[in-house]
One Martini backbone bead per residue (centre of mass of N, CA, C, O) as a GRO file, in nm:
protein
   89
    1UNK     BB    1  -1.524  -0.560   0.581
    2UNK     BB    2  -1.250  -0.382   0.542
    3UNK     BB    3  -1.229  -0.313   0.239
    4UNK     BB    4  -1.429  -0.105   0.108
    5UNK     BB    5  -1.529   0.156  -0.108
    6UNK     BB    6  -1.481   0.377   0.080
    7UNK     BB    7  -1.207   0.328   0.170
    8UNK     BB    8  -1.070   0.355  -0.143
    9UNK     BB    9  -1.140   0.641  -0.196
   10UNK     BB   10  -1.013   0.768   0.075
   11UNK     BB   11  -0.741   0.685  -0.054
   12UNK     BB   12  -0.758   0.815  -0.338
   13UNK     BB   13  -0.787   1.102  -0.245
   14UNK     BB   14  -0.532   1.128  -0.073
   15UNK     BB   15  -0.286   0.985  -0.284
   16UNK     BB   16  -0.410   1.072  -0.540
   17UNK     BB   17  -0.613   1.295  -0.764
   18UNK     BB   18  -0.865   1.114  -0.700
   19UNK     BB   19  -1.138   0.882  -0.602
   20UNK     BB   20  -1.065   0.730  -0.924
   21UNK     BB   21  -0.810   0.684  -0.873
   22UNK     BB   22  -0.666   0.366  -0.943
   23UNK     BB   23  -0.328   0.406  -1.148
   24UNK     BB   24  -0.169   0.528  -0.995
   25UNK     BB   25   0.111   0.457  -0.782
   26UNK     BB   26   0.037   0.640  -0.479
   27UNK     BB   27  -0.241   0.461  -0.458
   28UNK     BB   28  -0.139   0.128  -0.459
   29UNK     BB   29   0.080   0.209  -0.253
   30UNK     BB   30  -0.121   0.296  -0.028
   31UNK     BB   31  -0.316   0.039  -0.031
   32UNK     BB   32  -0.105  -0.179   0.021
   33UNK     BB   33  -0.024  -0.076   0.299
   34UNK     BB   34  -0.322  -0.131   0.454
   35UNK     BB   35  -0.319  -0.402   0.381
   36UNK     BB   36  -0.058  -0.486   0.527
   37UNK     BB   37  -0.134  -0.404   0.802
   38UNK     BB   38  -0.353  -0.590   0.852
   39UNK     BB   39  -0.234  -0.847   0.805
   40UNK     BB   40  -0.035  -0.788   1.009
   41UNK     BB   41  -0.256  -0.813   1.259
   42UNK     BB   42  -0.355  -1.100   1.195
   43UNK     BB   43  -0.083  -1.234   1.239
   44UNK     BB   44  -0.032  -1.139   1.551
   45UNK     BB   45  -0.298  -1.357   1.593
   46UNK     BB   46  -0.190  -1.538   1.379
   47UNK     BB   47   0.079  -1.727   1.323
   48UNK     BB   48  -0.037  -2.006   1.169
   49UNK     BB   49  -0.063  -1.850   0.877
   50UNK     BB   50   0.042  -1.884   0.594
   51UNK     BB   51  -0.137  -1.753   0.348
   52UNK     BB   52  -0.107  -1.501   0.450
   53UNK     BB   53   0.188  -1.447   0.485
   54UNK     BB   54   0.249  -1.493   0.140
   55UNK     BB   55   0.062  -1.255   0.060
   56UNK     BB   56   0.216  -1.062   0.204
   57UNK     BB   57   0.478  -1.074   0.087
   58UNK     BB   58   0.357  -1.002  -0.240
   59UNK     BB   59   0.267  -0.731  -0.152
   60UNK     BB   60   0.580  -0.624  -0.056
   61UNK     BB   61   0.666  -0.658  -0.328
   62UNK     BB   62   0.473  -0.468  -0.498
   63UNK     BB   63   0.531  -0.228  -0.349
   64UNK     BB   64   0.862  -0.258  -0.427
   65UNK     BB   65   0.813  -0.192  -0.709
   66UNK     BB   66   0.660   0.055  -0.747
   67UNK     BB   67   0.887   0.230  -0.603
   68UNK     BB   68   1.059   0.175  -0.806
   69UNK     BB   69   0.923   0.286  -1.035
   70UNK     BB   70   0.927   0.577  -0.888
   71UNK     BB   71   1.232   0.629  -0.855
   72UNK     BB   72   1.285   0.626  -1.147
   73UNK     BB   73   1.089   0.863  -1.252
   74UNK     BB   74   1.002   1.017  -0.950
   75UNK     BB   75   1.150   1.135  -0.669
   76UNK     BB   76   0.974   1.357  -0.557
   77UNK     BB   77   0.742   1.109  -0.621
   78UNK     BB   78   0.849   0.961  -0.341
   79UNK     BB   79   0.915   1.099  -0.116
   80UNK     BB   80   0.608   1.170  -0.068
   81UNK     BB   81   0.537   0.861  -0.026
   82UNK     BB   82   0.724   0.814   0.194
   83UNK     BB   83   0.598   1.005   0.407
   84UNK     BB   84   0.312   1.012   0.414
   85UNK     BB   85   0.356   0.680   0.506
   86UNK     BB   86   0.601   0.598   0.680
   87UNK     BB   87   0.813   0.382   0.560
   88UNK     BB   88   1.075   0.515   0.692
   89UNK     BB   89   1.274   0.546   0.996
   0.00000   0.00000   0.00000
């Protein structure tokens, strides 16, 4: 499996408060992104995998709305979980 307990400890300890954050924004949006990215990987090799996309476009939809209420809360922590990701170019 692609994403085991330990891997989700080591994204929600880098980018939450602690390894059991995992209700903080910082953390959720960590977690959608490396989903994102593995999907997109699937995809680029899968490409009539209509589930997967569908699945993937609804990830980004959530992340999207996080990102959103993080930037309505605080621009702050918003521009750090954007830098820190590399989500913007």
């Amino acid at each position: 499996m692609y994403l085991d307990k330990a891997k989700k400890e080591e994204i929600f300890g880098q980018y939450g408060k602690s390894n059991t954050d995992t209700g903080s924004a910082e953390s959720q949006i960590a977690l959608f992104s490396y989903r994102i990215s593995h999907l997109t990987e699937h995809l680029k090799m899968n490409r009539k995998d209509y589930t997967t996309a569908r699945s993937l476009t609804k990830l980004v939809g959530k992340r999207r709305a996080l990102l959103n209420y993080l930037y309505d809360r605080d621009v702050n922590r918003y521009r750090a979980i954007v830098k820190a990701l590399g989500l913007r170019k």
